[in-house]
N, C-alpha and C positions, 0 to 999 in steps of 0.2 A: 504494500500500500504506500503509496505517495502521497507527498501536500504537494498540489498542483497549482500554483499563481493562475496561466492563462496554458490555453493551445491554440496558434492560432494560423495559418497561410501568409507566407507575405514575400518581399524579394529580400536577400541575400544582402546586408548591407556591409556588411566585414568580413578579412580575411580574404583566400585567394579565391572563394566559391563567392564576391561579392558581384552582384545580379544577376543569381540565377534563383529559381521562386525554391521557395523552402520551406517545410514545417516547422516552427519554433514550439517547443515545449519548456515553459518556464517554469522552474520549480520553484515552494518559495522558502522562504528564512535564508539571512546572509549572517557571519558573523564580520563581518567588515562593515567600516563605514567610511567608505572613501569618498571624499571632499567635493568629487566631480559626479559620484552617484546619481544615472539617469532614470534610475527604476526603485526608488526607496517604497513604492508602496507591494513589493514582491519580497520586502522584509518580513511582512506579517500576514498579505492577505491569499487567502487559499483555502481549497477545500480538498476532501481525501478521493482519492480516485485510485481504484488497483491498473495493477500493470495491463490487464489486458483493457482493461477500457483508455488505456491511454494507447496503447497499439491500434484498436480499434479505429478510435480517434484521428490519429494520423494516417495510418491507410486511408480511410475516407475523405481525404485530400488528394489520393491521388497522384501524389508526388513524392518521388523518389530520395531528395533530400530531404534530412530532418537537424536538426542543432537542437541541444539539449542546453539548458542556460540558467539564469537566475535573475538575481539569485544567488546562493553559489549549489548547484547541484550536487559536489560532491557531498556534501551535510549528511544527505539522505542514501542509507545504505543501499535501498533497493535502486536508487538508480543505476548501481551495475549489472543485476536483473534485466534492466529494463534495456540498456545499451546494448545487452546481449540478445535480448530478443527484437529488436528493430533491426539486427544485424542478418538476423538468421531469416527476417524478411526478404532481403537481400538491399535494404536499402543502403546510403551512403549517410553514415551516423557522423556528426561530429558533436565535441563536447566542448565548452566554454567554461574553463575553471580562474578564478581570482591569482592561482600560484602558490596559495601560502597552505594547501592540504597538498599529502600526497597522490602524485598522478597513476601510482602503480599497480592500482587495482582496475586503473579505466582497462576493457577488454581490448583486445590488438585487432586490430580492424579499425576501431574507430577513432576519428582524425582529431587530435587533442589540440585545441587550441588556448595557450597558458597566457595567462597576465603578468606579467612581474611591475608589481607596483613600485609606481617611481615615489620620489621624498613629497611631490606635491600633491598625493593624495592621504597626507596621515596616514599610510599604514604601510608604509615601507621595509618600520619593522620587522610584518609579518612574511615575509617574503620568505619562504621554503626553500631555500639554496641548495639541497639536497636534491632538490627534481631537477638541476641542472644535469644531473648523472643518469636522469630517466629520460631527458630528452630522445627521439628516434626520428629520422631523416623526414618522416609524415608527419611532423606535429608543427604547428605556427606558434610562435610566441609574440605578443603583441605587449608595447610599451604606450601607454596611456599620457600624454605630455601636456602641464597645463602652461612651461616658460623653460628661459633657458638651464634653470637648474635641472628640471628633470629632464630636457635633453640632454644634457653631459651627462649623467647618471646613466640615462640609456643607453646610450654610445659608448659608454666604458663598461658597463656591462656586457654589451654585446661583443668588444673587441677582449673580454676577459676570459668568455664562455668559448671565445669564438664561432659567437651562434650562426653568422650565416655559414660557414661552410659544414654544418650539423643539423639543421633542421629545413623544412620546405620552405616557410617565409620566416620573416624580422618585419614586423610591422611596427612601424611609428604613428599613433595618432593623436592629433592634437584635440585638446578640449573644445570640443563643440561651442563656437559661441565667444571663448576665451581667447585662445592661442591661435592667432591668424595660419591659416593653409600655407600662405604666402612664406609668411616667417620661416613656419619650418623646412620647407622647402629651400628656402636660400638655404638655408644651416647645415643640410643632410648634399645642397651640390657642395657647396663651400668644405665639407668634409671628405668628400667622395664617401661617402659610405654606400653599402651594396642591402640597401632597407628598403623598406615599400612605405611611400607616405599612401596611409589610408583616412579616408573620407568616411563618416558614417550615409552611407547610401540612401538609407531609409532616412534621415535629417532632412535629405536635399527632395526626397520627393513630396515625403508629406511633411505638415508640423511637427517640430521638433520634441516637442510633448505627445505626440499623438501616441495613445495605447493600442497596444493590439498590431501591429506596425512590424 
C-alpha cells in the first residue's frame, strides 16, 4: 500500500526523456525542505492506494513512460514493489530521488535520476555521498542552482565525482523564476563544462504553479 499525492498524464519536463508524454506518479511525505520547493503540498496531502491500482492506473494512460516522484519516493518501502512491477509491464520506469537516501534498493532497469542538493537549498547537508559509489552509466544526476554559489558547488562536485564520464546526463538547473537561463548558460560556456542546462519544460508550457502538470 502506498500514500499517493497525484497520478497524473503530462509531457516530460526534465532530464534527457524531456518532451516526451509520460505518467507521473507522485508519492507523498518529503523529509527535506528545500528553499526552492515546487511541490510543498505533496509533503502531506495523499491518500492510500495499493500497488495494483496504481498499475492499473497508469496502464490506463496508455503510455509507455512512467516517472515515479515526490515527494521523495524513496520514504515508502513498497515503492520498490511497485518499480518492479511497472517494469515487468515492460514499460520505461524512471525514479526521481532528492540524493540524501540510498539508491541501492531502486530495481536495475529503472532509470534513476539523483538530486544532489546544492548549499542554496538548506539541505546540502543531507546529501548521501555514498551513492556517488552506486552511480551506473543509466542514471542522470541533476544539480538544482539558485546563484553563483551553488554553481561552483556543482561544478566541483561534478569534476570531483567525475560525473560526466560515469553516468548518462549532468544536468544543471537553474531556479525557476530566480537564477536567469541566461546566466547560467554564460557560466557552464565560460567553463567548458560537458552538463546539460535544463529548463523545466512543463514551467514554459503551462503556469508555473499549475498542478497536475
Amino acid at each position: 500500500m502506498l500514500t499517493i499525492n497525484e497520478i497524473f498524464h503530462s509531457i516530460q519536463g526534465e532530464s534527457t526523456h524531456a518532451g516526451r508524454p509520460c505518467v507521473f506518479v507522485r508519492l507523498t511525505a518529503c523529509d527535506l525542505r528545500c528553499s526552492w520547493c515546487d511541490t510543498p503540498y505533496a509533503f502531506t496531502e495523499g491518500h492510500k492506494v495499493s500497488i495494483d491500482d496504481v498499475v492499473g492506473q497508469v496502464k490506463g494512460y496508455g503510455c509507455p513512460v512512467v516517472e515515479i516522484t515526490g515527494g521523495e519516493p524513496l520514504l515508502q518501502k513498497d515503492v520498490y514493489p511497485l518499480m518492479q512491477r511497472l517494469l515487468d509491464e515492460k514499460l520505461t520506469v524512471m525514479v526521481e530521488t532528492g540524493g540524501h537516501l540510498s539508491i541501492e534498493q531502486v530495481p536495475a532497469g529503472v532509470l534513476r535520476i539523483m538530486d544532489v542538493k546544492c548549499p542554496g537549498s538548506s539541505e546540502s547537508h543531507r546529501n548521501d555521498w555514498t551513492n556517488m559509489n552506486r552511480l551506473v552509466a543509466t542514471d542522470e544526476v541533476k544539480f538544482v542552482l539558485k546563484d553563483r554559489a551553488d554553481y561552483e558547488f556543482a561544478r566541483d562536485v561534478v569534476a570531483h565525482y567525475d560525473l560526466v564520464s560515469r553516468v548518462a546526463a549532468v544536468h544543471f538547473s537553474p531556479v525557476h523564476g530566480v537564477l536567469e537561463a541566461r546566466q547560467l548558460a554564460e557560466w557552464i560556456l565560460e567553463d567548458r563544462l560537458e552538463v546539460r542546462l535544463q529548463l523545466q519544460v512543463h514551467k514554459y508550457i503551462w503556469a508555473p504553479a499549475t498542478r497536475g502538470v
